[in-house]
C-alpha positions as CSV (number, residue, x, y, z in Angstrom):
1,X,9.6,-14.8,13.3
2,X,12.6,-15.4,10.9
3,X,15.2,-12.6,10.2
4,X,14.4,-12.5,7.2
5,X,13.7,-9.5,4.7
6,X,10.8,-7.5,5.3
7,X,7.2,-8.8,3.7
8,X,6.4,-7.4,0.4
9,X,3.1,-6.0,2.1
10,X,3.9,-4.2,5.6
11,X,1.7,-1.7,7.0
12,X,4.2,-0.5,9.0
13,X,6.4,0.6,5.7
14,X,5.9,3.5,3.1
15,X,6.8,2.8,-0.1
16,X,7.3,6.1,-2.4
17,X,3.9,7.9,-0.2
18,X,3.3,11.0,-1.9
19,X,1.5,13.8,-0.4
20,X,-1.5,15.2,-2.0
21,X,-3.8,13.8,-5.1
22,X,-2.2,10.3,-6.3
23,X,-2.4,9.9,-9.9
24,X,-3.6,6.3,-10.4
25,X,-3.7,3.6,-13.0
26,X,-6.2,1.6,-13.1
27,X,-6.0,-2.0,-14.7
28,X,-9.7,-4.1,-15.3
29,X,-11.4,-1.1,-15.2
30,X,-14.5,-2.7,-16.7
31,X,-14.8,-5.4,-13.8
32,X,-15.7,-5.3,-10.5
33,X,-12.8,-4.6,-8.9
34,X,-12.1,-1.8,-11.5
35,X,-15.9,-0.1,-11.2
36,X,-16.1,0.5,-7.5
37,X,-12.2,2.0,-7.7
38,X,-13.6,4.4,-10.0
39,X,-16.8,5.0,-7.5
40,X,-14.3,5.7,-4.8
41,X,-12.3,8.3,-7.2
42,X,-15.0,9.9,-8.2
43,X,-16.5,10.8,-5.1
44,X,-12.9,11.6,-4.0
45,X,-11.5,13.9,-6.4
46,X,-9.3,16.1,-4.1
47,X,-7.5,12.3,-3.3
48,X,-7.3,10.6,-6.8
49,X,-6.6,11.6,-9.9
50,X,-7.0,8.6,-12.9
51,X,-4.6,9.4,-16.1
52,X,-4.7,5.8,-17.7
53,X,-7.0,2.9,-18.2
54,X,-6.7,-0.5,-19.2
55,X,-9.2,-3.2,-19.9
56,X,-9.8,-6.0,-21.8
57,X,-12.2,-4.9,-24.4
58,X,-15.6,-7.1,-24.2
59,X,-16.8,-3.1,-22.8
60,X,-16.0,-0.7,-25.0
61,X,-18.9,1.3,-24.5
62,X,-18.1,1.3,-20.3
63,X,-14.7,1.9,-21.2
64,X,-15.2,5.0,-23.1
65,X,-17.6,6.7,-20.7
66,X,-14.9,5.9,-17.3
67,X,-12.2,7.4,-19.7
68,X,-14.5,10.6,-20.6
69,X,-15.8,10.7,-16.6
70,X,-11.8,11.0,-15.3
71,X,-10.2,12.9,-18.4
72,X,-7.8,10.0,-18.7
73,X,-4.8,10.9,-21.0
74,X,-4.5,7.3,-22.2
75,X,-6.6,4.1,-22.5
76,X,-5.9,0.2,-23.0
77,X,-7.3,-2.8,-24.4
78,X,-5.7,-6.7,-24.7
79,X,-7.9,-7.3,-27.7
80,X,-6.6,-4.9,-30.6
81,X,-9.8,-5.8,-32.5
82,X,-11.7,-3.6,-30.3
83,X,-10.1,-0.2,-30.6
84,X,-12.5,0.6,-33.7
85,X,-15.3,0.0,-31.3
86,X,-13.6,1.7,-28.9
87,X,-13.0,4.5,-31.0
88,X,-16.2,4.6,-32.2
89,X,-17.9,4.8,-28.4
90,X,-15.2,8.0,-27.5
91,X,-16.1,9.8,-30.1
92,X,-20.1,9.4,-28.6
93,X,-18.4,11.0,-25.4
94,X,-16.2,13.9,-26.7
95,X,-17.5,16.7,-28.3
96,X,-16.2,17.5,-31.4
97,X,-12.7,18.9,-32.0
98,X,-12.0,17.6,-28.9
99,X,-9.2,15.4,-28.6
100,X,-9.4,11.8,-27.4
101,X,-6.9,10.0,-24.9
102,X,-4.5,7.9,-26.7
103,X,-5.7,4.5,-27.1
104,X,-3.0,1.5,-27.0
105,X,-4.4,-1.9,-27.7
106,X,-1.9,-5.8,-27.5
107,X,-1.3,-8.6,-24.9
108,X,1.8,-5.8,-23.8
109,X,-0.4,-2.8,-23.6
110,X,-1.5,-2.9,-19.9
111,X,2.1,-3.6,-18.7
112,X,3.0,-0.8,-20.7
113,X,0.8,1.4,-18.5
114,X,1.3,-0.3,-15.3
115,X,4.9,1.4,-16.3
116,X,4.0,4.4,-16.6
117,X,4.3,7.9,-14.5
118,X,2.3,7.8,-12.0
119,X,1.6,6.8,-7.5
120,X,-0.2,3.9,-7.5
121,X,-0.9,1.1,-9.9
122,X,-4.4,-0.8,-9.2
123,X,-4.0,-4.4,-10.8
124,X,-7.9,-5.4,-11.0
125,X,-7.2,-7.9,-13.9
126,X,-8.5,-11.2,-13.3
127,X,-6.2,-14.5,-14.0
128,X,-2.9,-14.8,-14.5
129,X,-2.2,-12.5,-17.2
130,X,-2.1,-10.0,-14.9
131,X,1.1,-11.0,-13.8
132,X,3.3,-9.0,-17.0
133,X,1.4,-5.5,-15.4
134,X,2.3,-6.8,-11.9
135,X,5.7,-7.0,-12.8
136,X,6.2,-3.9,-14.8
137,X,4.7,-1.6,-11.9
138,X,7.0,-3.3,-9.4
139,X,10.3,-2.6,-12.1
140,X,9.2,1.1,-12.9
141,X,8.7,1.7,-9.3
142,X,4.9,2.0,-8.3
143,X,2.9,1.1,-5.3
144,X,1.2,-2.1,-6.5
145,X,-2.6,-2.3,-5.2
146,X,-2.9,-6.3,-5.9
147,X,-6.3,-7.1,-6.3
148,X,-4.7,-9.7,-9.1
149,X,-3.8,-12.6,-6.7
150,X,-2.6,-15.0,-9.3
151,X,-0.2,-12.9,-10.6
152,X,1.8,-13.2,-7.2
153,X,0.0,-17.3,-7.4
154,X,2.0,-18.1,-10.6
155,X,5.0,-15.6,-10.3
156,X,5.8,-15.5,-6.5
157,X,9.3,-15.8,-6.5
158,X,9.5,-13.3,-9.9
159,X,7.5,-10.9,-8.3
160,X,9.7,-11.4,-4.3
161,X,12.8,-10.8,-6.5
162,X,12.2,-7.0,-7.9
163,X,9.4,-6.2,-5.3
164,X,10.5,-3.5,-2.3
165,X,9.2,-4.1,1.1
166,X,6.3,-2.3,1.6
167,X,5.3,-1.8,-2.2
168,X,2.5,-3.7,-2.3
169,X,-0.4,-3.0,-0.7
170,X,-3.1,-6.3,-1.0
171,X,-6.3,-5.1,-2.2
172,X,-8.1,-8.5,-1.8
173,X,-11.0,-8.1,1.4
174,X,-8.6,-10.9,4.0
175,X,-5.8,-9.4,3.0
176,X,-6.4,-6.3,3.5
177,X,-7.9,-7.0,6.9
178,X,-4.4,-9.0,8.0
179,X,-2.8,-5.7,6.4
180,X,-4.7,-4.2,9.0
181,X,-4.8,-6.1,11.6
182,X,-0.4,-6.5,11.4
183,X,-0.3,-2.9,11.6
184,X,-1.2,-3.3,15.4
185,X,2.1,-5.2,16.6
186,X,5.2,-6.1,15.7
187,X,6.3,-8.6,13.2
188,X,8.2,-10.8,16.2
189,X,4.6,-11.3,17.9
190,X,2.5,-12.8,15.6
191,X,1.7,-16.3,16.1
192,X,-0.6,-17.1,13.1
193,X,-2.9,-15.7,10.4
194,X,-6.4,-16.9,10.3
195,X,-8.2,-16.5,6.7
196,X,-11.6,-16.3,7.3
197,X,-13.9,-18.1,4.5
198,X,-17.7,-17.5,3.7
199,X,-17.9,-21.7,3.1
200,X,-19.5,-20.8,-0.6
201,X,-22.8,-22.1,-1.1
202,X,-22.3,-25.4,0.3
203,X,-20.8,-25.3,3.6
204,X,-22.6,-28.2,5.4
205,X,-22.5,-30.9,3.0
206,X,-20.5,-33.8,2.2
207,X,-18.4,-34.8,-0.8
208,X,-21.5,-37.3,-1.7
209,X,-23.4,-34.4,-1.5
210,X,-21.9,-32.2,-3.6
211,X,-21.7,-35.0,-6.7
212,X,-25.0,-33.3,-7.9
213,X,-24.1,-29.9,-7.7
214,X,-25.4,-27.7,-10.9
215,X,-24.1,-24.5,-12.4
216,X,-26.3,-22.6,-11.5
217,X,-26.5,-23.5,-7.6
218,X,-22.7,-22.7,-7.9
219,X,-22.5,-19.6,-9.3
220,X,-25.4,-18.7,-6.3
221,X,-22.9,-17.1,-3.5
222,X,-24.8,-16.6,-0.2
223,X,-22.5,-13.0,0.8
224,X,-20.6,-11.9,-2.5
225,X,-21.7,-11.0,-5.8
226,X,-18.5,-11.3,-8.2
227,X,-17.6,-12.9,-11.6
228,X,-18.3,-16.7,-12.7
229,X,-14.5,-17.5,-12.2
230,X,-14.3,-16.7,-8.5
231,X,-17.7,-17.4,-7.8
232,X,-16.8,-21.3,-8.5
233,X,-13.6,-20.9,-6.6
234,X,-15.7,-19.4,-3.4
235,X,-18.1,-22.8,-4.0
236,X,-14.8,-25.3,-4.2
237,X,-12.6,-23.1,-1.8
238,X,-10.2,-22.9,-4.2
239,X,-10.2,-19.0,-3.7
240,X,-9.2,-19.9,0.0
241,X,-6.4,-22.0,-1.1
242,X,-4.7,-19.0,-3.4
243,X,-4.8,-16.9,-0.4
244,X,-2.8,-19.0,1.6
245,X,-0.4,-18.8,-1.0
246,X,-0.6,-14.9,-1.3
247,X,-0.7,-14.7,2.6
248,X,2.2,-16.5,2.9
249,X,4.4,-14.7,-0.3
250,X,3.1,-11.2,0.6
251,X,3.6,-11.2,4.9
252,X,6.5,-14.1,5.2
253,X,4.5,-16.5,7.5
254,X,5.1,-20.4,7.2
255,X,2.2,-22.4,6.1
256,X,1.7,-23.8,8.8
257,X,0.9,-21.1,10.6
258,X,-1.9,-20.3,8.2
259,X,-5.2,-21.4,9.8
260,X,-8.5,-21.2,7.3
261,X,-11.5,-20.8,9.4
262,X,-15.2,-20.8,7.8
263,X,-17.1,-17.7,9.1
264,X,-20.8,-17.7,6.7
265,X,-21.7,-14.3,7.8
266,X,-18.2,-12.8,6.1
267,X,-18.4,-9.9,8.6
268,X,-14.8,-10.8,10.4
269,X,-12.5,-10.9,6.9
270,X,-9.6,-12.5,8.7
271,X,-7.5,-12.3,11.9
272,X,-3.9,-11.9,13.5
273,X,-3.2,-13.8,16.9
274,X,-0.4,-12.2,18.2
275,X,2.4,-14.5,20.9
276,X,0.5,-12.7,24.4
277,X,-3.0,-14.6,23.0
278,X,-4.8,-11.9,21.5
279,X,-6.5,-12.3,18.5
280,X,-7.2,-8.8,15.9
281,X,-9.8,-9.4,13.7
282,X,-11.3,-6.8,11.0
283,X,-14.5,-6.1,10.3
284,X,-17.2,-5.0,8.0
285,X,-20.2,-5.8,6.2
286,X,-19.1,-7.6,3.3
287,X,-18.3,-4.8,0.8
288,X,-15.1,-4.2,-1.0
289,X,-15.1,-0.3,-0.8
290,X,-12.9,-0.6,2.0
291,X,-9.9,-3.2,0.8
292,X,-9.8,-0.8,-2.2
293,X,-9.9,2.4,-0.5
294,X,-7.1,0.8,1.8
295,X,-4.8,-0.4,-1.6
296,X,-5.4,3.4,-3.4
297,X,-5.1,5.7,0.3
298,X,-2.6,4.1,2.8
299,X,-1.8,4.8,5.4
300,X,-5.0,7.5,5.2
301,X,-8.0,6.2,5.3
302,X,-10.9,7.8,2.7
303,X,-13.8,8.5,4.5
304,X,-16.9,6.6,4.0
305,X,-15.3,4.3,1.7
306,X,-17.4,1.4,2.7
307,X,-20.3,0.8,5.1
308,X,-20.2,0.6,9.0
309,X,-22.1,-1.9,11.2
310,X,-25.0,-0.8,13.1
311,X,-24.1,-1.8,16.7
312,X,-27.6,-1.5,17.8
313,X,-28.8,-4.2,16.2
314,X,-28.0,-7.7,17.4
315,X,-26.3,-10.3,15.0
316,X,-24.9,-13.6,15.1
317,X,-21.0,-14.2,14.2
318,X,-20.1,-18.1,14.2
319,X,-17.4,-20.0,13.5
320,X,-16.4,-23.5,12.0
321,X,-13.4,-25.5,11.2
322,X,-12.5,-26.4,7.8
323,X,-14.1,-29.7,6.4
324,X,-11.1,-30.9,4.4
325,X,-12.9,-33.8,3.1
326,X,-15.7,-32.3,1.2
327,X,-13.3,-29.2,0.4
328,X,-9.8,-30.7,-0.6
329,X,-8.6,-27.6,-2.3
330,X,-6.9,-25.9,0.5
331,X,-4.9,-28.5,1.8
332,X,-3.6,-29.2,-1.9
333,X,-2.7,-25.2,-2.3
334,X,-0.8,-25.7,0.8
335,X,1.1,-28.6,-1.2
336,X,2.0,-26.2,-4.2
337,X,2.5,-23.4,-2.1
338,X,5.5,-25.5,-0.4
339,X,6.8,-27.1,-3.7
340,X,6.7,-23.3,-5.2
341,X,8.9,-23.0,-8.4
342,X,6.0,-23.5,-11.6
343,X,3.3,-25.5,-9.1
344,X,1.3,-23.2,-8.0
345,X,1.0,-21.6,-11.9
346,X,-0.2,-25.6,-13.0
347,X,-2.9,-25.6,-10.3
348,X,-3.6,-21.9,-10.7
349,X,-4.1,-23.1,-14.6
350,X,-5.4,-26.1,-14.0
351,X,-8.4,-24.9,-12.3
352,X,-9.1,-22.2,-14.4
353,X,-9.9,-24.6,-17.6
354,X,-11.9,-27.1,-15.0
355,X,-14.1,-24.3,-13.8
356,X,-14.9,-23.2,-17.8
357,X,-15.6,-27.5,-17.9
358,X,-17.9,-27.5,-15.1
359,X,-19.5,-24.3,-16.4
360,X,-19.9,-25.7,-19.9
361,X,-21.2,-28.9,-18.5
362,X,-18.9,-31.2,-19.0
363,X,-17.1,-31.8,-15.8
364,X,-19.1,-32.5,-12.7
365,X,-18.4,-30.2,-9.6
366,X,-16.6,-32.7,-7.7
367,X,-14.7,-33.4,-11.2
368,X,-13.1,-29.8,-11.0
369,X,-10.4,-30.7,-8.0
370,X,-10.7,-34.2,-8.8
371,X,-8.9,-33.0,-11.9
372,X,-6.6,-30.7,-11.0
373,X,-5.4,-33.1,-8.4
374,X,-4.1,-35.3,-11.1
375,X,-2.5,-32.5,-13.3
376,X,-0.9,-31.4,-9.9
377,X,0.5,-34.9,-9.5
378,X,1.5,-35.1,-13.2
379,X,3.6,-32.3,-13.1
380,X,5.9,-33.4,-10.3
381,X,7.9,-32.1,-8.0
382,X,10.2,-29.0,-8.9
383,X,14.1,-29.6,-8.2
384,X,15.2,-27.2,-5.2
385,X,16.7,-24.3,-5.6
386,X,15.4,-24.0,-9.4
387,X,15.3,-20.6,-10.8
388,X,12.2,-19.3,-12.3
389,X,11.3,-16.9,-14.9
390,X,8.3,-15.7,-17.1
391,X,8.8,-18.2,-19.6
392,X,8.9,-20.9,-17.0
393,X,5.6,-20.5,-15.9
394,X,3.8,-19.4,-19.6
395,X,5.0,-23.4,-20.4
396,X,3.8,-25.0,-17.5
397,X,0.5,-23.2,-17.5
398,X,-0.1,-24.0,-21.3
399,X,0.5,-27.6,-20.5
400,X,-1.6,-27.7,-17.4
401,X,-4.4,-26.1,-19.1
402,X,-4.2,-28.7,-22.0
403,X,-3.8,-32.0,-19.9
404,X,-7.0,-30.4,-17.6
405,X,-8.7,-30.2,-20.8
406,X,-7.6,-34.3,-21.7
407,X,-8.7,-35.2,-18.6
408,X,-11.8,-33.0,-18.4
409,X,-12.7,-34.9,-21.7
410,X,-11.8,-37.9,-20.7
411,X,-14.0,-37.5,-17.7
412,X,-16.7,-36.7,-19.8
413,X,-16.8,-39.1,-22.4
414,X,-16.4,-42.1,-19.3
415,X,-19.3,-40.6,-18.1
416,X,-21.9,-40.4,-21.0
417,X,-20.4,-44.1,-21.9
């Protein structure tokens, strides 16, 4: 390993670890990501304690019951037309004369809770307007759990600038397991990551095979039941290709010592091979009780936080290489990871308005990296050494995410010609 800083996520490091309850903050906490945090609170009460909220504001109704559930002092939404909903659905909740938690509301309004007092911020937001809150907890101080990959995607160098070792503590399920699996050896002795990957849907077939693929067959995950968004990713791999990115901003491993293996049972989340040969792996039935309990608790661990395998019973673990043909994504998030500077935002971006295409029906699947291929390749290669900042990447996304849309349309008037 290089002499270089420490990794932004080390198990071996404490960042600000407070004894007793943590106060959290918890950010999506409509989504998936946000609901089972809240499960875990709840049935840990003498561990966590929840004093803010923040979600988008398609839930108002979900939103007002968490914040009556945890006493919250304040809650959030991006959209301000839904605070009258919002305020409507508290009232339901709190009996009368009984105050109800400040409500904020704006693009600014979960950053501005990600700021702040409080132990731990839990970034649950999906896409990469979660990077404002991702950099706001990092500046005010907080332990960052980062279930909210493309805010550290689109804003790694941003987020390695102002980030302390050890402050962030990944929250997605390989991460967590190499978060783990590090914490056995020294930083000197690992030889490579390996990212374990369910292979989607798909895993098996050709790209002439996929040419046909529907929405619906997609959005059909064989291990993992999570939004539309990363369910498509999972299907093209894209998800696998951001988290070669994250693994190598958040533990300061080169790429190419980042091996993607395809594992369809998702029972081994990833694995560290250390210079003496031996390989850690982590394990658990796929459930994501466990990467959050890890984000909210470390270095404890919350009891019961996720299920345990039954050794008793036999099972089958396999393992496959990566068929770079039919799944191109990885190796071309490996190309943007390199380049760095705004590239990784434009093919963060640029897959986010191909998957709404394909969804809509109007980009075929093989269309979606087809597509962001040729925005990637549009946009160029960055000049070394070039500084980056918010504003960089809000203007490269906003172009990506129109030209994907050209193209997209381009696509599919060529194809109903």
């Amino acid at each position: 390993m290089s002499d270089s800083p420490a990794p932004l996520a080390d198990p071996h490091l404490l960042f600000d670890t407070a004894d007793g309850r943590r106060d959290l903050v918890i950010l999506g906490s409509t989504g998936s990501i946000g609901t089972q945090a809240i499960d875990l609170v709840l049935r840990n009460p003498d561990r966590f304690r929840v004093t803010a909220l923040s979600a988008a504001g398609g839930r108002t109704a979900l939103l007002a019951e968490q914040a009556h559930r945890l006493r919250v002092s304040t809650v959030a939404v991006a959209h301000p037309g839904a605070v009258p909903a919002l305020r409507e659905a508290l009232r339901e909740w709190y009996g009368a004369g009984e105050p109800l938690p400040e409500i904020l509301a704006g693009p600014d309004a979960a950053a501005t809770l990600a700021a702040s007092d409080c132990h731990t911020v839990l970034n649950g937001i999906t896409g990469s307007i979660g990077l404002a809150p991702t950099l706001a907890a990092l500046k005010a101080g907080r332990t960052l759990a980062l279930a909210n990959k493309e805010s550290l995607i689109v804003g790694g160098p941003l987020v390695k600038a102002i980030a302390a070792p050890g402050q962030i503590i990944p929250v997605d399920s390989e991460h967590a397991a190499l978060f783990q699996a590090l914490a056995a050896g020294k930083r000197a002795d690992v030889r490579k990551l390996v990212v374990t990957a369910s292979g989607g849907p798909f895993r098996g077939r050709t790209r002439e095979e996929l040419a046909d693929v529907t929405r619906e067959q997609a959005l059909s995950h064989p291990t993992w039941a999570m939004g539309p968004v990363i369910t498509i990713n999972s299907a093209t791999l894209v998800n696998k290709g951001l988290e070669v990115i994250e693994a190598h901003l958040l533990y300061d491993i080169p790429f190419d010592r980042i091996e993607v293996v395809v594992h369809p049972q998702s029972y081994v989340h990833s694995m560290v091979e250390f210079t003496d040969g031996s390989t850690l792996a982590q394990a658990t039935p796929p459930d994501m009780g466990g990467p959050i309990a890890i984000g909210l608790g470390w270095p404890e661990r919350v009891p019961d936080a996720a299920p345990a395998f039954d050794w008793s019973k036999a099972s089958t673990w396999e393992f496959f290489p990566l068929d770079t043909e039919a799944f191109p994504s990885v190796g071309l998030a490996r190309h943007v990871g390199t380049l760095g500077s705004t590239a990784p935002a434009v093919f963060n971006a640029a897959n986010e308005e191909c998957v709404d295409a394909f969804l809509a029906g109007q980009l075929p699947f093989n269309g979606i990296m087809d597509t962001v291929t040729a925005v990637v390749s549009e946009h160029g290669t960055p000049a070394p050494g070039t500084p980056l900042s918010v504003a960089d990447v809000l203007e490269a996304e906003t172009w990506a995410r129109a030209r994907a849309r050209e193209l997209s349309a381009k696509a599919t008037a060529e194809a109903r010609a």
